[in-house]
N, C-alpha and C positions, 0 to 999 in steps of 0.2 A: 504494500500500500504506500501511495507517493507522500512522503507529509507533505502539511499545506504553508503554503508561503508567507513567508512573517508580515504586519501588518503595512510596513517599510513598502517594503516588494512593490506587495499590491495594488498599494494607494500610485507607486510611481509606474505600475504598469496602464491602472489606468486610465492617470493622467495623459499619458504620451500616448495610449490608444487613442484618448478624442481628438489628438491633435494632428494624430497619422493616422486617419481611418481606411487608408489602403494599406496596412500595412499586412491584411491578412492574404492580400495579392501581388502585392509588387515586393519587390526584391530592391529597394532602393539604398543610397548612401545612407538616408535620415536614418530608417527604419534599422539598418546595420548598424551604425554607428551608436543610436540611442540604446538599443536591445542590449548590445556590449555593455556601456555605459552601466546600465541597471545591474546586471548580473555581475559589475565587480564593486557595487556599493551598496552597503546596506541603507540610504536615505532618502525620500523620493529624491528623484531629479527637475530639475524646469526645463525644457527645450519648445525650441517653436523653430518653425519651418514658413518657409512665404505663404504657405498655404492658410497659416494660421493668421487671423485679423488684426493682431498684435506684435507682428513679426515689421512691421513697417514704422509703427512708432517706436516701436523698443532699438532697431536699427538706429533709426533719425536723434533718438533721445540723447545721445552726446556727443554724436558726428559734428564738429568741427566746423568743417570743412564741406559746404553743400557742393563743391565739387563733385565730388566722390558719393552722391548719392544718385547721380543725374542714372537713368535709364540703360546707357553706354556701358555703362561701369557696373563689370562682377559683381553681384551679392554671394553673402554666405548661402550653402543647402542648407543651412541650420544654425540656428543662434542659441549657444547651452551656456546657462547662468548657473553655473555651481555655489554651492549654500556653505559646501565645509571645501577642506584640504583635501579630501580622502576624492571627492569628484571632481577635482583640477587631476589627481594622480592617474583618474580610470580613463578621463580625457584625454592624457596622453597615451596610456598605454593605446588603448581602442583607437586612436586616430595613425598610431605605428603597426599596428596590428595590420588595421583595415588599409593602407594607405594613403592615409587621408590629408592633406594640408589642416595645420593648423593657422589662424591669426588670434593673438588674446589680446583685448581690450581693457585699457581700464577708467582710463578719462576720455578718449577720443580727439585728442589735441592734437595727434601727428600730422603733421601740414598735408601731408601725399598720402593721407588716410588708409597706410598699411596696415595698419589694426585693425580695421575694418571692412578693408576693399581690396580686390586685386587684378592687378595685370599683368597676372603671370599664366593665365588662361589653364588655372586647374581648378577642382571645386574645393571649398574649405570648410571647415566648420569653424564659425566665432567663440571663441570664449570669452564671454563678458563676466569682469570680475567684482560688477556690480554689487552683489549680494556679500560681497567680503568686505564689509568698511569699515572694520570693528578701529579703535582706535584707544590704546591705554596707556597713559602719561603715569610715569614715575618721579616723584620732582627729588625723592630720595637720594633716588641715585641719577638724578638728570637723565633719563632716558625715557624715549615713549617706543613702543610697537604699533607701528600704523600698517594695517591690509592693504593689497593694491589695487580694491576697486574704491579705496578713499579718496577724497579730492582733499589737496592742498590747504583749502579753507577749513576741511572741518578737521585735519591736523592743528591747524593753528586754530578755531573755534576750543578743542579739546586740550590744548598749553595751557590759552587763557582761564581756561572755567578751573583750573589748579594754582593757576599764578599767574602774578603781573611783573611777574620779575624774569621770565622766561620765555627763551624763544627757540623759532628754528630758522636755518639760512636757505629758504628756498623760494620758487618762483613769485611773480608779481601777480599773474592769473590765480585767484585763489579756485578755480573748478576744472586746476588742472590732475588729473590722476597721480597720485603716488608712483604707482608699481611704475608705469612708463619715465613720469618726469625724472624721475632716481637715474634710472639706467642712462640717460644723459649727459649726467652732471648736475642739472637741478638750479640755475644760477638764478638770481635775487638779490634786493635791495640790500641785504646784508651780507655780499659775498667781500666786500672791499675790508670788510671787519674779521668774519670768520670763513670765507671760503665758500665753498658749495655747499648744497645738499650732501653730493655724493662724499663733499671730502668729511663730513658729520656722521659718516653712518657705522655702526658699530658690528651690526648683527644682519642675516637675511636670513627668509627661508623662500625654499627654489625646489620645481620639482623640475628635474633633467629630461633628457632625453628618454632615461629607462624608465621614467615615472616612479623617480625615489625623490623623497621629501628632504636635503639637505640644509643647513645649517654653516654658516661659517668656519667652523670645526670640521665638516664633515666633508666638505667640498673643497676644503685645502685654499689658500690666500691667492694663488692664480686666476681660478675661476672668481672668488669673489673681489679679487684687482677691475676683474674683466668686467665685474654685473655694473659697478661703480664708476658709468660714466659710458661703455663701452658701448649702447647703442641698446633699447630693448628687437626682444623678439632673436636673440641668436642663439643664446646659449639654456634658454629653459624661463619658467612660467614662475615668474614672482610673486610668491603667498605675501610674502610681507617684510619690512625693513624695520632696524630698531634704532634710530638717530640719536644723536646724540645733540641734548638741547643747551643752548647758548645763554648765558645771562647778557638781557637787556633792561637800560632802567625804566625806570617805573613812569617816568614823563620822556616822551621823544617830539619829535618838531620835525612837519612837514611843509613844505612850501610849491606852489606852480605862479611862475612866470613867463607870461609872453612874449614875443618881440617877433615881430614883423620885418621883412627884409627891407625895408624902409627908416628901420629906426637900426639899422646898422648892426642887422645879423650876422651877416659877413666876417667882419672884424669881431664880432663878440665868439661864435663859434671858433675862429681860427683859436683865441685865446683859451676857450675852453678847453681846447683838444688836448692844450698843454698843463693845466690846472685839474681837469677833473679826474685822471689818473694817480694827482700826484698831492692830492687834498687832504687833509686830516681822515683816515680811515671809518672813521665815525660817518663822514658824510656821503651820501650816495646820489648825484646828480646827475639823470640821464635828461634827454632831449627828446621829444617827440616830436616831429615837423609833423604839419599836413597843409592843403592847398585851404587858403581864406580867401574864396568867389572867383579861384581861379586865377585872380590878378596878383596874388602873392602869395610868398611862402612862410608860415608863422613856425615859429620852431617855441616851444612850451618848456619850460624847463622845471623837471617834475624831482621835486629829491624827499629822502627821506632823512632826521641824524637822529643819531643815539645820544640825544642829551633837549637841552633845556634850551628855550631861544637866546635868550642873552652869549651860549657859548656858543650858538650859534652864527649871530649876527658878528660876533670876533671873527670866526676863519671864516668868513664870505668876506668882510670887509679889507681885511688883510690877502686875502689870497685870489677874489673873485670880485671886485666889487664894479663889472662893468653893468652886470643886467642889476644897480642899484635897488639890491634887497631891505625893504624896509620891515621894521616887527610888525605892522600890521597884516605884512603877508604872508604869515607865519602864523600855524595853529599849534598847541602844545597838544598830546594824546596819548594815552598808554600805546603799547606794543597793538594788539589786536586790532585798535580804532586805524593805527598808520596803517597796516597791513590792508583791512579795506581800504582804507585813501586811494594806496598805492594801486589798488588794485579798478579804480573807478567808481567806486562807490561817492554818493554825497557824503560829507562829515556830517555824522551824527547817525548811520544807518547803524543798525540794533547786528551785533555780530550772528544773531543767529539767524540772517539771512547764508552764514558761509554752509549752515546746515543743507540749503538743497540743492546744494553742488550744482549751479546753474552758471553756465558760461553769457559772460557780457557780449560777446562777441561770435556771430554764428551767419556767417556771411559762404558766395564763392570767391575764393583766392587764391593766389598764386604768392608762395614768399619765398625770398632768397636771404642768405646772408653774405658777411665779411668780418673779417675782423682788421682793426689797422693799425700798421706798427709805426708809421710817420704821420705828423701830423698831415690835415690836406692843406694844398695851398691857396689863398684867395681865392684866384684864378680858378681855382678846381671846384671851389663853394661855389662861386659867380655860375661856373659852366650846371654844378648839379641845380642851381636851382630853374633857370632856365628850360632844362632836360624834365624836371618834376611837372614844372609848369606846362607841360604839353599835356595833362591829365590831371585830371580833379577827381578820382578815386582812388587814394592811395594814405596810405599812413607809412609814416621811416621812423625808427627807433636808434637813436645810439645809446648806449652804455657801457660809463668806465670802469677800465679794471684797475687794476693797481693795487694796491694794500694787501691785504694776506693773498691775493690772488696770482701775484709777482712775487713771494716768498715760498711757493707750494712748486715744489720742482715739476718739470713737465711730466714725468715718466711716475709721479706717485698714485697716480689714476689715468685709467685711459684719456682724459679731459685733457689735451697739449696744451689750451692758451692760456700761455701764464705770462714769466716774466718776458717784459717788454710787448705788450700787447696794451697800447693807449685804452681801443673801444671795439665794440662789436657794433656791427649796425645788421640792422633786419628791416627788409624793405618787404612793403606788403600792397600789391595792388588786388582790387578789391571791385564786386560788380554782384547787381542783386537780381540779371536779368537770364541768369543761366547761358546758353547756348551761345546766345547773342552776341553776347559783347565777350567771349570767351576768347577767343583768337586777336583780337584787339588787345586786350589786359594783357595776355600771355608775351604778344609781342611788344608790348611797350616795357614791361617790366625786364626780358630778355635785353634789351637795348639799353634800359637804362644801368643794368648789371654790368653791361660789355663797358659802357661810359667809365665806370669806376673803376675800371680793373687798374689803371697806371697806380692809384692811390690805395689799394689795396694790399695786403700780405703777398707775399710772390715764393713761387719756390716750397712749397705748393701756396696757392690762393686756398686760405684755410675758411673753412665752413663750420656751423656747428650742424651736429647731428639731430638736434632738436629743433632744431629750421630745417627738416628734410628737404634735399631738392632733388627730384631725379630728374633735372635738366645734366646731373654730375654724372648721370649714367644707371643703369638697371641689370640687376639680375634678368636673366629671362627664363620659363617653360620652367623652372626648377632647377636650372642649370647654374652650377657658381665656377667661376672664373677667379683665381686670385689677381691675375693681369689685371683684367676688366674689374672689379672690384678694387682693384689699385687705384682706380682715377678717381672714386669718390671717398675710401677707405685713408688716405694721404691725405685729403682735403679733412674730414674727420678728427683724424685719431692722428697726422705726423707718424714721427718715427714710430709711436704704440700700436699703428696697426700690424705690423708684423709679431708683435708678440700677440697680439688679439688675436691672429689665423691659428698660430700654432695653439695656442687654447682652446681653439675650435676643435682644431686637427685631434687632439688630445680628448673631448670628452663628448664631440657632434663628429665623429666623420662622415656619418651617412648624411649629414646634411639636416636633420629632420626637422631642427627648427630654423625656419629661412622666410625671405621676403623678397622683396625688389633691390633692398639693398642690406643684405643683414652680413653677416661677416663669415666668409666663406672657406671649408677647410681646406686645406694642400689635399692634391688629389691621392688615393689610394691603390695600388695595384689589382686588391681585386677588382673585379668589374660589377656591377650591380646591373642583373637584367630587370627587366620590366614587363610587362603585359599591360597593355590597354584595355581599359573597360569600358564602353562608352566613349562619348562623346568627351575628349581633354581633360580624361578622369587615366591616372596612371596610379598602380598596385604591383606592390614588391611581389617578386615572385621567386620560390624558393627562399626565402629567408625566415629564419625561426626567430618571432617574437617575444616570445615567451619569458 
């Protein structure tokens, strides 16, 4: 007599029956992959398929980038929301099993929306790590454990509700993912002080390739060199990071000032470029240009410091006093309140807006970056704004490095820009018409990248990995090239990308977690055959999973 199925099982066989009602006829990915899934976890599962009515907004719910939602562009055969640890582990086994691409999601920020989309023309399954956003702050011993479908805000939401005396050094977007913005580098208004995200992190847990649940300890300092900073989506599926939190005081001071290229932008930016790297480390002053009616270019000057306005209004007046900072444009704020400022928020908005991990920003775009090691000259301001001004959809971002970010050698994280790197810039053109004006945006932005190159890093012209661009080049079909992954892997990672292959080569050689551009192993002598199943669907053949 067969015993009967525990109540687990059941509840998650029947869930996924109403979801896959052919599942008792068709032989498909969903119905394989999900069936697997169930039988190596005792919990129900969540999965949904296009066929299901909620597979569309669950999709759209943190996508980025409406790029990568248009019609043209691959969706997942299945979007699976695991609840614990144990159903990230069965996802991968089953998706190695069955041969299935994986993409895992967990805030949806990737500029070229590999987490969620692909053009690599095979079928995938998403793993949204939504349902993981537990978050628990230690002020004991200064550390929290944040999951990776947490956003950034309710990281920082969950410092404050323990202390006003504590923080962490990462992005400016508070509804950006965890698990992805980590694997980056993580950089933020407090990197000139304490460095990265990634360079604060103490602890991970990661399930591999084999579908084991590692630890820092257990994965050895290579791999977890590689997860801090290296790029997500290469080396395995990130459960969660345990950071290590920074004391900030208890009142900080934030400021934005405009100036128009009329009131003598020109000459104020050339002086920036040489101050704001090299400023009291406390203070964090980026620029944000955008087009004002098209006949000008306003550059905003948006900072944050770590102290009180009076020591404020000292190192501006002393070391910056051309954009003439007065204390009236200056507000005093705990840690959490600047963290919204910074992040666009009005002063005074209730921090427990960072609870519904909602992005400010949900347009289609196209972004690129640079990082720059000379300042630019007039002449090269004069020509960029000119070049801007042929478009009135676009926003630029600089931000200085310098402070602990110039003290952090290049090679102690995959993350190269360090010392001698003034600013990054990230240019972002931007358009709400879909299709239309797609090929327009694409090519202005392309031209205005080429404009910039004399004034740029050379030797590689360095990128950050968290501005993905695959204008730098692509994976294709599942196929990884270390050549061809040279030209955007160098742009990247510098000299660390070859230690990043060989860490591949060491714990992925079959490749199994990959993307358009993820980091690619030295090739193998054995050969791996294949069999075709379908339509652009490929399955290992001969090989023991198990």
């Amino acid at each position: 007599m067969l015993a009967s199925p525990s109540l687990p099982i059941l509840l998650s066989y029947l869930v996924c029956l109403s979801i896959f009602p052919s599942w008792a006829t068709s032989d498909s990915l969903q119905q394989s992959f999900s069936q697997c899934v169930d039988q190596k976890t005792q919990y129900p599962i969540s999965c949904l398929t296009p066929a299901n009515s909620s597979f569309s907004s669950v999709l759209q719910s943190t996508a980025q980038n409406l790029r990568y939602l248009m019609p043209s562009v691959s969706k997942p055969e299945l979007i699976f929301m695991p609840s614990s640890e144990s159903h990230v582990q069965a996802a991968v086994k089953c998706a190695k099993q069955l041969g299935i691409q994986l993409r895992v999601r967990s805030g949806g920020h990737d500029y070229e929306g590999v987490s969620y989309a692909s053009e690599m023309e095979e079928p995938f399954v998403l793993i949204d790590m939504g349902k993981l956003r537990s978050v628990n702050v230690n002020t004991d011993s200064n550390t929290a454990w944040v999951e990776a479908g947490a956003t950034i805000g309710e990281l920082y939401y969950g410092i404050s509700e323990k202390s006003n005396v504590h923080g962490f050094p990462a992005g400016l977007c508070t509804s950006l993912g965890v698990g992805g913005h980590i694997t980056g580098g993580a950089y933020g208004p407090m990197m000139r002080k304490y460095g990265l995200g990634a360079d604060n992190v103490v602890d991970v847990r990661m399930v591999d390739a084999q579908g084991r649940i590692l630890d820092r300890e257990a994965m050895g300092e290579d791999v977890f060199w590689a997860l801090r900073g290296g790029g997500g989506g290469s080396f395995g599926v990130i459960l969660a990071w345990q950071v290590q939190l920074v004391p900030v005081p208890a009142t900080m001071t934030v400021f934005t000032v405009g100036k128009a290229a009329e009131q003598g932008l020109t000459n104020i930016i050339y002086k920036w470029q040489q101050v704001a790297p090299t400023i009291d480390d406390n203070l964090f002053m980026r620029i944000i240009f955008q087009p004002s009616n098209r006949k000008t270019v306003l550059g905003l000057f948006n900072a944050l410091f770590l102290g009180g306005v009076d020591d404020l209004l000292q190192v501006m007046d002393k070391s910056f006093p051309e954009i003439g900072l007065q204390r009236n444009d200056c507000t005093e704020m705990s840690w959490i309140d600047a963290m919204l400022y910074i992040a666009g928020y009005p002063t005074g908005t209730n921090p427990q807006v960072l609870l519904q991990g909602k992005s400010l920003f949900k347009n289609y775009f196209k972004g690129k970056s640079d990082f720059v090691r000379t300042p630019i000259p007039q002449a090269g301001l004069e020509g960029l704004w000119s070049r801007l001004l042929e478009d009135d959809k676009w926003i630029m971002i600089w931000s200085p490095y310098g402070g602990m970010m110039s003290r952090i050698p290049e090679s102690q994280t995959p993350f190269p820009h360090r010392n001698g790197t003034l600013f990054k810039i990230q240019y972002v053109a931007t358009w709400q018409d879909g299709n239309a004006s797609t090929a327009n945006q694409m090519d202005w932005i392309r031209k205005l990248y080429n404009y910039m190159a004399p004034y740029a890093s050379m030797l590689p012209r360095e990128a950050y990995v968290n501005c993905r661009d695959l204008d730098l080049g692509m994976n294709k079909d599942g196929n990884a090239s270390f050549v061809l992954a040279s030209a955007w892997g160098t742009k990247y990672f510098k000299n660390n990308f070859n230690r990043l292959v060989q860490i591949k080569t060491k714990v992925d050689p079959d490749n199994f977690f990959r993307h358009e551009q993820s980091i690619p192993p030295l090739p193998i002598s054995k050969k791996r055959k294949w069999k075709r199943k379908g339509k652009g669907r490929r399955i290992h053949w001969g090989t023991n999973f198990n």
